[in-house]
Every structure is written in C-alpha cells, then in structure tokens.
C-alpha positions in Angstrom: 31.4 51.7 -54.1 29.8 48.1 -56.0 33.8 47.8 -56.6 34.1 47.3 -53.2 31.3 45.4 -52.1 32.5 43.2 -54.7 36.0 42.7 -52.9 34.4 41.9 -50.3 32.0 39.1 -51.3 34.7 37.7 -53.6 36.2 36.1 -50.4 33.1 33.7 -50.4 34.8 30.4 -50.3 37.3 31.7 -47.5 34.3 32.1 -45.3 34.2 29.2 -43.0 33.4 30.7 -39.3 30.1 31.6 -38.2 31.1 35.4 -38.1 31.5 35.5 -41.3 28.1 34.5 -41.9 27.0 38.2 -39.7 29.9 40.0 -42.0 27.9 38.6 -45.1 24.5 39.7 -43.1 26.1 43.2 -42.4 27.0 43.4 -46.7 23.7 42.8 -47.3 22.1 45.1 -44.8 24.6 47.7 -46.4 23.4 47.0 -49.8 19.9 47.4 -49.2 20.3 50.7 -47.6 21.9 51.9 -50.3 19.5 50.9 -52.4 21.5 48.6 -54.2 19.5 45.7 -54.1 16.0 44.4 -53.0 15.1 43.1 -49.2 16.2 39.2 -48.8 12.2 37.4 -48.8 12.7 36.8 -45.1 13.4 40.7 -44.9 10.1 41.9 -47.0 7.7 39.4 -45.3 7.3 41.5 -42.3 10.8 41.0 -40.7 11.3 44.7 -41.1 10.4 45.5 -37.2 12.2 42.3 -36.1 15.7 43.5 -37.8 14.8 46.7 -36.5 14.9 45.7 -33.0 18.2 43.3 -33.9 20.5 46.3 -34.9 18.9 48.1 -31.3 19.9 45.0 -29.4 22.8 44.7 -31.0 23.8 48.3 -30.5 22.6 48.3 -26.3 24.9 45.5 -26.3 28.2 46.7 -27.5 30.6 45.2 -30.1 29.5 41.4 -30.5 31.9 39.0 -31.5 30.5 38.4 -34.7 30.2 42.2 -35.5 34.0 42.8 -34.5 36.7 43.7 -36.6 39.6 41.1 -37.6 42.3 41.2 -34.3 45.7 40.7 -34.3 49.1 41.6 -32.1 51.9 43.4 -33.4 55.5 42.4 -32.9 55.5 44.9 -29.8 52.0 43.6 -28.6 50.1 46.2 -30.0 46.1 45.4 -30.9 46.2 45.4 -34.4 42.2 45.6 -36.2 41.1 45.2 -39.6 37.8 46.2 -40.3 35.5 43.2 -42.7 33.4 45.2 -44.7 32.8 49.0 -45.6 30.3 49.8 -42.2 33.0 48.0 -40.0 35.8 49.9 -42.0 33.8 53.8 -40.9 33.7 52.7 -37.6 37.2 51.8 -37.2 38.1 55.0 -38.4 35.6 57.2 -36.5 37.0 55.3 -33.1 40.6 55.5 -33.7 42.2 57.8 -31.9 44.5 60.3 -33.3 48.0 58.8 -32.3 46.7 55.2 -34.1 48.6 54.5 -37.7 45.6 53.8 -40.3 46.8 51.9 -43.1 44.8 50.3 -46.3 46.2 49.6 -49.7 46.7 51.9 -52.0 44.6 52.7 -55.0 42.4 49.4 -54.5 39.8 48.4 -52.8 40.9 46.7 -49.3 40.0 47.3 -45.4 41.1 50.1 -43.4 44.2 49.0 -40.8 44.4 50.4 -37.4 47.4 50.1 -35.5 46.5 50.5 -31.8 49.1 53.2 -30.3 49.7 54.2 -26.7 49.2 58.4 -26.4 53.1 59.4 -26.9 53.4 56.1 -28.4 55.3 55.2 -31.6 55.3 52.2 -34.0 58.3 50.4 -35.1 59.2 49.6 -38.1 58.1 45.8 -37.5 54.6 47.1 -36.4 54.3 49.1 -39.2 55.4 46.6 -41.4 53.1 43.9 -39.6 49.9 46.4 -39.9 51.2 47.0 -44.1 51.1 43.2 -44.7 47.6 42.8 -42.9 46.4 45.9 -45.3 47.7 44.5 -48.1 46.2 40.8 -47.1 42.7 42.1 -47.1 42.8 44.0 -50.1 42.1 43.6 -53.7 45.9 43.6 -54.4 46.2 40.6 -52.1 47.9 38.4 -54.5 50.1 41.1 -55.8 54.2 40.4 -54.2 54.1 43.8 -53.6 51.7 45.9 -52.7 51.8 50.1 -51.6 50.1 50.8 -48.5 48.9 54.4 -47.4 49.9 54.7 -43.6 49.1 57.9 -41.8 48.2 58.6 -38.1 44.6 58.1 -37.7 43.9 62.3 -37.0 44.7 63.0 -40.6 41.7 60.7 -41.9 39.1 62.2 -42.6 35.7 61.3 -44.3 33.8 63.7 -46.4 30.2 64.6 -45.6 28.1 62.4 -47.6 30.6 59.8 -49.2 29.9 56.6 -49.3 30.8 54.2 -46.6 34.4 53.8 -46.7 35.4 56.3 -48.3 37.9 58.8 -46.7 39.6 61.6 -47.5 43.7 61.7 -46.2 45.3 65.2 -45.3 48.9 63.8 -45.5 50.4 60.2 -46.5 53.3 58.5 -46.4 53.9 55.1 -48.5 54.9 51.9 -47.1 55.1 48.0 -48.5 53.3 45.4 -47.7 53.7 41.9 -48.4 50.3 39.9 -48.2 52.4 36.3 -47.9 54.1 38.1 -44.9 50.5 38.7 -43.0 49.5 36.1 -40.4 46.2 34.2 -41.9 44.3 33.7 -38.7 43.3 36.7 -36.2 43.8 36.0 -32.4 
C-alpha cells in the first residue's frame, strides 16, 4: 500500500494544475485514515468538523472537477478514465459497468484504466491499445519501452473484503502492451 502512495506522490514536480493540488489533498486524507500519518496542523486545530462537512458537500454535489478522474477519447470516441490516486482508482472500479475493459499495469504500482464500452459494445484493437499506453503512462513502469498491462472486462474485477484501497482481485486476465511514449500527455 505505502508502495503506492509513493507512486503517486513521486509525480510531484509534474503537478502544475490546481486539481492536482485536491488529488494531493485526497492522498493525504487517505493517509491519515489509514493511519499512516498524523492530521496536517490545519487538520488537528479544530478543522475536523469543517472537513467533515467538505467531503458531505462535496459528496451532495456529485463528481467535482477537481475530484475527477484523468479523461481521455479513444480512437473510436470512447471516454477513456484514469483514476489519480488509490480512492479515485476504487471508485472507478466499483462504477464501471461490466462490459467496460479495465486495464492497469502489471505487477507495479499504476492507476486502474477504464475503457468506456457501449452494452454489446466491443473495443478495437486501437482502443485497447490506446487505454494500455494510458495504463502503462500512469504507472510505476512508466519509463519502461515496454510495459504488460492486465486488461479484462470490468465484471471480472473484483475487490476483496477488507483490502486496502486499490487493491483488486481479477477472476480472469489477458495481457496486452502498452507503450507509455505512445499515451497522449494531456487529458481532454
């Protein structure tokens, strides 16, 4: 788990928007419920009740911008999302449906890919290999040439009762290749 909470603050120098500032707000939220590490000072000096009514705003409002997983088009004009950190990676995976492809690098830390499929719907090969590239981007393997990436329809992902967040278990899985120079840089 610290493995991959440290992939995801070793892109500190890549952030540059002001959502990345919430993704580094939602990492440390995550950390201190698990335990991991102590309240910020602004946290412990009575700003309990205040985040406490954030996360309900934020929750009666829907997905904010800031909150939102990385977006992107596939070559056939899919939605393409990436989730940014291990909270944003669960609910990915707990919303996709079970025709969506879910990718994420294999054997290394990295987020979880879903390829937004029509019911009856089937990626191409370009979509599949668009989604690997993304997976491979965002992952700890990133500046690897190569990298293998899990892809399996999102019903056979499962996560196991009481695993950390993140963590899945996959019922089947078939191995594609991603190239992380081949991934677009900017979401759209």
């Amino acid at each position: 788990y610290l493995e991959e909470v440290e992939f995801a603050l070793q892109g500190l120098g890549s952030f540059t928007k002001e959502e990345d500032l919430y993704t580094l707000m939602e990492i440390r939220d995550e950390m201190v419920a698990g335990k991991y590490m102590r309240p910020p000072p602004e946290a412990a000096l009575g700003a309990k009740g205040a985040s406490k009514g954030r996360r309900a705003q934020k929750k009666g409002k829907g997905k904010t911008s800031e909150g939102a997983p990385r977006e992107y088009v596939s070559p056939s004009g899919f939605k393409v999302l990436v989730g940014r950190n291990n909270k944003q990676n669960d609910e990915l995976t707990r919303s996709a449906a079970g025709t969506d492809m879910w990718l994420h690098a294999r054997g290394v830390p990295g987020s979880h890919v879903v390829l937004k499929l029509p019911s009856g719907g089937k990626a191409s090969e370009a979509d599949t290999a668009f989604a690997a590239n993304l997976a491979a981007l965002f992952s700890k393997a990133k500046n690897g040439g190569r990298v293998e990436v899990l892809c399996v329809p999102a019903s056979n992902v499962k996560r196991p009762k009481g695993a950390s967040p993140g963590r899945v278990a996959l019922l089947r899985e078939d191995v594609v290749v991603g190239q992380p120079s081949m991934a677009p840089i900017e979401s759209q």
